[in-house]
PAKOLTOR-933880 format. One record per residue (C-alpha): residue number from 1; x, y, z; residue in one letter. Coordinates in steps of 0.25 Angstrom, whole numbers, plus 5000, padded with zeros to 4 digits. Layout:
<nodes>
(node NUM (X Y Z) "A")
...
</nodes>
This chain:
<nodes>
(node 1 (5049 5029 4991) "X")
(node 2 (5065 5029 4986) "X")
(node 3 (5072 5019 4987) "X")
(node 4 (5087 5018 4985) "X")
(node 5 (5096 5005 4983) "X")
(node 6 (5110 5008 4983) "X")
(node 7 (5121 4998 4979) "X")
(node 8 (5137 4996 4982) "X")
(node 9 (5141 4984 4975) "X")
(node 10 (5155 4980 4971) "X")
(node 11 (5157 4972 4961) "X")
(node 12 (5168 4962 4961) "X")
(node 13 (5175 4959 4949) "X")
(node 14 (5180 4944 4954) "X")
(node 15 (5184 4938 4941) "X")
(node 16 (5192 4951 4935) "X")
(node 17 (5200 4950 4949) "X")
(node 18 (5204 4936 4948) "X")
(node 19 (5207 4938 4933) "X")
(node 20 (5219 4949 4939) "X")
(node 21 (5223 4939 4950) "X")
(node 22 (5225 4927 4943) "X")
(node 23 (5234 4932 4930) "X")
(node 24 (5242 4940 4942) "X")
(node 25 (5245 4930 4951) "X")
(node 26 (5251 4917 4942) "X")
(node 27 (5249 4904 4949) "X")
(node 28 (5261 4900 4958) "X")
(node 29 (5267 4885 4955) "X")
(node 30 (5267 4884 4970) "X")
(node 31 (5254 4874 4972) "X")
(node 32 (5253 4882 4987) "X")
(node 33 (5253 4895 4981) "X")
(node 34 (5243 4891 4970) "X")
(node 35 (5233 4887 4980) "X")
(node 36 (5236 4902 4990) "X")
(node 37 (5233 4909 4977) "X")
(node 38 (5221 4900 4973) "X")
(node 39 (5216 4901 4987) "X")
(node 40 (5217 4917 4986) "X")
(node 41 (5210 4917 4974) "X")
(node 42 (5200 4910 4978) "X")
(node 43 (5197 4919 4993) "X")
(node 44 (5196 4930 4983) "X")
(node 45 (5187 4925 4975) "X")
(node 46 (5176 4921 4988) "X")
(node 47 (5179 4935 4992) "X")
(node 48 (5174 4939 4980) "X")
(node 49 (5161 4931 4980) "X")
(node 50 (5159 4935 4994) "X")
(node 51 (5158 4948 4991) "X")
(node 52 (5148 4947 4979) "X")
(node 53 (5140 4938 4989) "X")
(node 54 (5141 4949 4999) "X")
(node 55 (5135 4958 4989) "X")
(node 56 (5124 4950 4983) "X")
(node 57 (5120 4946 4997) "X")
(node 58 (5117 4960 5001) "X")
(node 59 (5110 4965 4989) "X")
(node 60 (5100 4952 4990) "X")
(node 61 (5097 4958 5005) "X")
(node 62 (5093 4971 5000) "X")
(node 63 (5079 4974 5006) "X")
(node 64 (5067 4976 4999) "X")
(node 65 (5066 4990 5005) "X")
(node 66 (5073 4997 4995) "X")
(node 67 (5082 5006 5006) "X")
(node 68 (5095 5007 5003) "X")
(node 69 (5104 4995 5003) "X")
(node 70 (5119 4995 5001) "X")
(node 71 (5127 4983 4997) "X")
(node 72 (5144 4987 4996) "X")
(node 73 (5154 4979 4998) "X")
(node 74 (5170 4982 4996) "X")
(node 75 (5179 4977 4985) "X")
(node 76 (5186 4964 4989) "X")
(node 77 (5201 4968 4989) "X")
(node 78 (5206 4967 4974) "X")
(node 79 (5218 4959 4974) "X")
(node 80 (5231 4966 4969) "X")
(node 81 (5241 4959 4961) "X")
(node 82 (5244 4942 4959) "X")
(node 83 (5256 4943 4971) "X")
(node 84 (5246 4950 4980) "X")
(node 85 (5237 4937 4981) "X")
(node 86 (5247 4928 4979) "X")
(node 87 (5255 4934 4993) "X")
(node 88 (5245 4940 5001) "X")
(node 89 (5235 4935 5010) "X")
(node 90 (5221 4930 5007) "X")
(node 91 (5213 4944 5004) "X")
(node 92 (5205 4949 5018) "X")
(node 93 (5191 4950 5016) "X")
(node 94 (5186 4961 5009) "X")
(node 95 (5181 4973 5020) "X")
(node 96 (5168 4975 5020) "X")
(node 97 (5159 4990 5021) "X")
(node 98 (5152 4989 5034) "X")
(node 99 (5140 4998 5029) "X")
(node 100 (5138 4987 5020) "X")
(node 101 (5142 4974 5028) "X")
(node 102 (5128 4969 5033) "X")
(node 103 (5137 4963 5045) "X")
(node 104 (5145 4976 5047) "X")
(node 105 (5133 4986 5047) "X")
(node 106 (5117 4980 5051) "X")
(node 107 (5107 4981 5039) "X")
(node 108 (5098 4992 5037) "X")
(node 109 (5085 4985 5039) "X")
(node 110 (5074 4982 5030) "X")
(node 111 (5063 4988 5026) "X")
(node 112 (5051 4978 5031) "X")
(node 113 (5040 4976 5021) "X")
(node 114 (5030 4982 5034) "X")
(node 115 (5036 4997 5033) "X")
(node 116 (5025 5005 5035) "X")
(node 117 (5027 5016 5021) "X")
(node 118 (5030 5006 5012) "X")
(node 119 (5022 5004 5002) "X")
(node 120 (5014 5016 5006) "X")
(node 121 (5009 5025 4995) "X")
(node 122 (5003 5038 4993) "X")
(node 123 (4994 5044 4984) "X")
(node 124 (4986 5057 4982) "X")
(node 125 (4972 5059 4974) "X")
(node 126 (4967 5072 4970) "X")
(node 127 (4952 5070 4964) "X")
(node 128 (4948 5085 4957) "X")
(node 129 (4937 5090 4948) "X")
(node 130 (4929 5097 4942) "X")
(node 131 (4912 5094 4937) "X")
(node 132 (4902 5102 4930) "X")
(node 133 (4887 5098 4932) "X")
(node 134 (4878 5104 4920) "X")
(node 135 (4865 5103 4929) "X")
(node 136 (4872 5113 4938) "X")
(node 137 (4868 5108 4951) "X")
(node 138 (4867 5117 4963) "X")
(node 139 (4878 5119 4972) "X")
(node 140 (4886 5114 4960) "X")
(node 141 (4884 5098 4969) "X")
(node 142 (4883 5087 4959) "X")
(node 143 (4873 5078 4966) "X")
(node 144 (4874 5064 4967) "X")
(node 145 (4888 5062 4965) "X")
(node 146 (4899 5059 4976) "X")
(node 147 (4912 5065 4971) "X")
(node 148 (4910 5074 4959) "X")
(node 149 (4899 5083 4967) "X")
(node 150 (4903 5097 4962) "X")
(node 151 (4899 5102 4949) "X")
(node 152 (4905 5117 4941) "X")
(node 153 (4918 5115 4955) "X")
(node 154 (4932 5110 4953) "X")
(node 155 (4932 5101 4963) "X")
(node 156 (4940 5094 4973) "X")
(node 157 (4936 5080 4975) "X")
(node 158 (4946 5071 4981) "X")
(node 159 (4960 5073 4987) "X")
(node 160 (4966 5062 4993) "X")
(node 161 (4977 5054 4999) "X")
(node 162 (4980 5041 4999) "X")
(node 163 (4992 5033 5008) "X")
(node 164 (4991 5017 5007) "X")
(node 165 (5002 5008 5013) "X")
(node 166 (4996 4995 5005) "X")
(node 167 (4997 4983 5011) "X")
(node 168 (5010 4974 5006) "X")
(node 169 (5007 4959 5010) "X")
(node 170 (5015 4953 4999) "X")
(node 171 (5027 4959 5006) "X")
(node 172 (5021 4958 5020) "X")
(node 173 (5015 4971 5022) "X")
(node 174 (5001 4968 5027) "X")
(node 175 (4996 4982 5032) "X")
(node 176 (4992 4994 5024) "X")
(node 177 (4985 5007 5026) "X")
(node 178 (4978 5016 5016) "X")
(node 179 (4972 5030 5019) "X")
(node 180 (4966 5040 5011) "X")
(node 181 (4961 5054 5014) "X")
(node 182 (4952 5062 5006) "X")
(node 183 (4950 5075 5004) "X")
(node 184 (4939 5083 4994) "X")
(node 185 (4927 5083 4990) "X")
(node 186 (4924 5069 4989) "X")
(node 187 (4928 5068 5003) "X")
(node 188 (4916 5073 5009) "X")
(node 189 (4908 5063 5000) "X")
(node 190 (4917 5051 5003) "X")
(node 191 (4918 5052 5018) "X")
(node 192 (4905 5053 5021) "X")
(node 193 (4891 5061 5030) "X")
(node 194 (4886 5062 5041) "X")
(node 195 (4876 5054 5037) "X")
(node 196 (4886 5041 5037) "X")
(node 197 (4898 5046 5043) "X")
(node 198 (4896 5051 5058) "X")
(node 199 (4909 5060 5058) "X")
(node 200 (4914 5060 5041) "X")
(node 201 (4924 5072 5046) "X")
(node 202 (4933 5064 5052) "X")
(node 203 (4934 5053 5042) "X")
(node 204 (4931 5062 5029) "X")
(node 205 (4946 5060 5024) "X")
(node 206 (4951 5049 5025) "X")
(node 207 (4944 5042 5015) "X")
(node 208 (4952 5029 5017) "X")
(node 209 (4961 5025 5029) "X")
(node 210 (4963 5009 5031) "X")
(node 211 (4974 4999 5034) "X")
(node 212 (4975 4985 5026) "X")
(node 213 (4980 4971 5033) "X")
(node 214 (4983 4960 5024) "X")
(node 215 (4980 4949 5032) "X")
(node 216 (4987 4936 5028) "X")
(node 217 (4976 4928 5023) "X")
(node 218 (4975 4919 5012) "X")
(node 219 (4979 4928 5000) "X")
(node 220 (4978 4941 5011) "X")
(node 221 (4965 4946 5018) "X")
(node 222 (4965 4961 5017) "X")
(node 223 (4959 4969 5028) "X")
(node 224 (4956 4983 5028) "X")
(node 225 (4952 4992 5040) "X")
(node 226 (4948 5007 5040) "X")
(node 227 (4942 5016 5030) "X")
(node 228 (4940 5014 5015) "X")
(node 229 (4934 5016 5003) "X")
(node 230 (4921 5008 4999) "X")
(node 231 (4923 4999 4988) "X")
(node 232 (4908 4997 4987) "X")
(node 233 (4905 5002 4972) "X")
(node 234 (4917 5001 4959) "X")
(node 235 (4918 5018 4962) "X")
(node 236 (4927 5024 4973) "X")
(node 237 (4932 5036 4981) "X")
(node 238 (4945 5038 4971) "X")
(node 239 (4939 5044 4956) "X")
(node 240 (4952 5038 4950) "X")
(node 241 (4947 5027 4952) "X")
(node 242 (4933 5028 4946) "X")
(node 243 (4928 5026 4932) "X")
(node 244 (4919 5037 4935) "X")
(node 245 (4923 5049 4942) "X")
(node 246 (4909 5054 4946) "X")
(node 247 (4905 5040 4952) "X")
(node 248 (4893 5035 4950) "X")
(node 249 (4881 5038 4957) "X")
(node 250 (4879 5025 4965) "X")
(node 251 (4894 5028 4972) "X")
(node 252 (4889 5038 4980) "X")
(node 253 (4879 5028 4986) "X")
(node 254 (4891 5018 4991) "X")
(node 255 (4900 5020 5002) "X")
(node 256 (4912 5026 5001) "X")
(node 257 (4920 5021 5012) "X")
(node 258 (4920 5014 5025) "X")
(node 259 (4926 5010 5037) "X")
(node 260 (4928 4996 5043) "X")
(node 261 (4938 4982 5039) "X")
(node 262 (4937 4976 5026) "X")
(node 263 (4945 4964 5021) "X")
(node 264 (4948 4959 5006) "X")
(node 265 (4952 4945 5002) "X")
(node 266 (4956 4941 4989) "X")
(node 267 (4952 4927 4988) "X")
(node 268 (4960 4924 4973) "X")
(node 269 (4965 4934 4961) "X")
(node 270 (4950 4936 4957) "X")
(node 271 (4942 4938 4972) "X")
(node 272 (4943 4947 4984) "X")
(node 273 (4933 4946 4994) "X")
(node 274 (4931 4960 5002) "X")
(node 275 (4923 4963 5016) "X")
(node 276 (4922 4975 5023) "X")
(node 277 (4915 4978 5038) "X")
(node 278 (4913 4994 5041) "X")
(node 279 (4909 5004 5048) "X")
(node 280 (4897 5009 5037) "X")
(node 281 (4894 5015 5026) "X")
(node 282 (4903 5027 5024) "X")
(node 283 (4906 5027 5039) "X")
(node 284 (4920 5029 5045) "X")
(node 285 (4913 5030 5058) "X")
(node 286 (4900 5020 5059) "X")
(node 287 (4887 5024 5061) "X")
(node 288 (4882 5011 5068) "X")
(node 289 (4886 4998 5073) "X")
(node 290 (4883 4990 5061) "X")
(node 291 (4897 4987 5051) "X")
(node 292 (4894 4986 5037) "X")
(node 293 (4900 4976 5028) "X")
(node 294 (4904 4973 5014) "X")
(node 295 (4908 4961 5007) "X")
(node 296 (4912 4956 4993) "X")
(node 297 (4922 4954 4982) "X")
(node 298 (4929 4957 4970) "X")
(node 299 (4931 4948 4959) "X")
(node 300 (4941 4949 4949) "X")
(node 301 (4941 4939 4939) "X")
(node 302 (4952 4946 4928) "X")
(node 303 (4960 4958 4933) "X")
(node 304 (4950 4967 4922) "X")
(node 305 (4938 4962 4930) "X")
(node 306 (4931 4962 4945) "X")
(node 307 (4919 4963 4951) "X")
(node 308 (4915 4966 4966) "X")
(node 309 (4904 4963 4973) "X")
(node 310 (4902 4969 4986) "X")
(node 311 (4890 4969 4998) "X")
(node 312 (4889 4978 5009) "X")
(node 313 (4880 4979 5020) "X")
(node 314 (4879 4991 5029) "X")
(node 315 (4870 4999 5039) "X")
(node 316 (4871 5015 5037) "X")
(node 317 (4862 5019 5048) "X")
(node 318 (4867 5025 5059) "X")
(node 319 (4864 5022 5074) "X")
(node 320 (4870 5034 5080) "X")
(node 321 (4870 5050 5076) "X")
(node 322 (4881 5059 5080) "X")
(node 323 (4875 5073 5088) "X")
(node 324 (4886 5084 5086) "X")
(node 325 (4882 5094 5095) "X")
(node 326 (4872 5088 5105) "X")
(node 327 (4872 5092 5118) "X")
(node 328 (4863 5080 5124) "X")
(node 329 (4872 5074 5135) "X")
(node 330 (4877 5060 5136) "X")
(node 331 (4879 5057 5120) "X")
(node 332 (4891 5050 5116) "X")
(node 333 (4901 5057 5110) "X")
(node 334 (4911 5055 5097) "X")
(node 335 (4924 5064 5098) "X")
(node 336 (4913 5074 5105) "X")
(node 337 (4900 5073 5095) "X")
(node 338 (4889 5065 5101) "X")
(node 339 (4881 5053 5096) "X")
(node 340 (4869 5047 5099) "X")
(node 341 (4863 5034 5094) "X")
(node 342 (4851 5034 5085) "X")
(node 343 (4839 5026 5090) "X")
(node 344 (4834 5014 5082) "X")
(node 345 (4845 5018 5072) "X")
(node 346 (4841 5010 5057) "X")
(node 347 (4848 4997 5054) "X")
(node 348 (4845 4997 5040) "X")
(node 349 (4857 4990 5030) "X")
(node 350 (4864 4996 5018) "X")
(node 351 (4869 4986 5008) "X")
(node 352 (4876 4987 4995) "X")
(node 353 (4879 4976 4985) "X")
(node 354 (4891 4981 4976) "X")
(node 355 (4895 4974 4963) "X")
(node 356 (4903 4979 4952) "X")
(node 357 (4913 4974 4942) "X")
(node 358 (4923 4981 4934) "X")
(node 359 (4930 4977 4920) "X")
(node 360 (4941 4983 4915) "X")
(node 361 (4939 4980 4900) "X")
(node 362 (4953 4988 4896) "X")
(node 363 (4964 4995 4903) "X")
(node 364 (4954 5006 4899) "X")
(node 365 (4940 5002 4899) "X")
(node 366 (4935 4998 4913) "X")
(node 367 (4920 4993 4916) "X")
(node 368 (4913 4992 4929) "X")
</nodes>
């Protein structure tokens, strides 16, 4: 965003003016006309000041927006010479420019800090690469591994685009939205199977897509609602943000990304409370009634050093099956593919207890 600021300011030389005025005009031994010149004099020098009040006034009122704001104001009328004050009327007042006379002309309006683009930032990421496996594995598939899964291929793993309108509360501005689509190979990986996902197609790329409100509690509660990335685990989606590019083995055994509310609470400088209720386990769309949840915090002692903790308890099984295809009369149906419940569906519970801590040794060494 450009923002411009443009400036008409006269300035007004007062001193230097009176310093032509008063050699000029020699003072009278008339008391009367002693006080009309005084009295003059002193008019001119309030229209002076008024003027230079005038000016600071309005560039005080400049909005914080940064749009264009213009402050002009037109010369007072120089005096001429000593008989000319002496003999002529007090001085009018000055005219004034209507474009920039706030009573003459009405104010642009501000900006308000609730505009809907500002603040919003967008930014692009292209993840690419290419992997040699000396085993030579067939089909060229690296096995266990989640990103990194094609070996002697320049590959395309990630392409993405991110759009965040942050939240602002410091300035008023309580909402925000973030939304990030996807697009690869890792895509596929990330967003889901059949196995988890009912309908991954229609999800598969938009990785992220959720609006934030900063509710006015205590030092601000922050409540999240849509889809996000899993925090479960100290690795994540973005490789630029890894230690290890390859990730390690036990990643490809944590969620990815759910569905559902979560709210974050930072209780002082050192803890943030977190809890999350969803949909499931890599599940835009659920698979059963039962709503997973995570709780847990973060502790951050020194800005160099935090440690999480995190508990979530979930239920992957499903209780219904989509039929594509069926012709058996009477199923339901979802945008015209058929389900049908499963029959003493399993209720067995997923839970994962997550704890890392990181420490940043030197602006160059990092722990975890």
């Amino acid at each position: 965003m450009f923002r411009f600021t443009v400036l008409s300011l006269t300035v007004l030389m007062a001193a230097p003016a009176l310093a032509q005025v008063i050699p000029a005009a020699p003072l009278s031994d008339d008391a009367a006309d002693t006080r009309r010149q005084l009295a003059e004099l002193t008019s001119l020098v309030h229209q002076l000041q008024a003027r230079v009040t005038d000016l600071e006034g309005r560039l005080n009122a400049r909005d914080n927006s940064g749009a264009v704001a213009t402050a002009a104001a037109d010369p007072a009328p120089a005096p001429t010479t000593a008989p000319a004050i002496q003999n002529a009327p007090p001085a009018p007042p000055p005219a004034t420019n209507s474009a920039a006379d706030p009573q003459a002309a009405p104010a642009q309006p501000p900006v308000t800090d609730t505009s809907i683009l500002r603040g919003t930032t967008v930014n692009f990421l292209f993840d690419t690469y290419y992997g040699y496996n000396f085993n030579n594995p067939i089909g060229r598939a690296n096995l266990l591994r989640a990103f990194d899964v094609s070996s002697n291929a320049f590959s395309l793993s990630q392409a993405d685009l991110v759009l965040e309108n942050a939240p602002d509360p410091a300035n008023g501005k309580r909402f925000g939205l973030r939304v990030d689509l996807q697009f690869g190979q890792a895509t596929a990986t990330l967003q889901g199977s059949a196995s988890n996902e009912p309908r991954p197609e229609v999800y598969r790329d938009i990785f992220q897509a959720y609006g934030t409100y900063v509710a006015p509690i205590g030092s601000g509660l922050t409540i999240d609602l849509g889809k996000w990335a899993s925090s479960l685990g100290m690795e994540g989606n973005y490789s630029k943000d890894d230690i290890n590019y390859s990730r390690s083995f036990w990643f490809d055994f944590l969620p990815f990304y759910h569905m559902g509310a979560r709210v974050s609470y930072k209780i002082n400088s050192a803890l943030t409370l977190n809890y999350w209720i969803v949909n499931g386990t890599e599940q835009t769309e659920p698979t059963n009634g039962f709503k997973d949840e995570m709780g847990g915090f973060v502790l951050q002692p020194r800005k160099n050093l935090s440690w999480t903790v995190n508990y979530y308890l979930g239920q992957e099984h499903p209780d219904f099956e989509y039929l594509p295809g069926s012709t058996q009369p009477g199923l339901p149906e979802q945008q015209g593919i058929p389900f049908a419940p499963i029959l003493n569906p399993a209720h067995g519970k997923l839970h994962i207890f997550d704890s890392y801590a990181t420490w940043t040794a030197t602006p160059k060494l990092t722990l975890a």
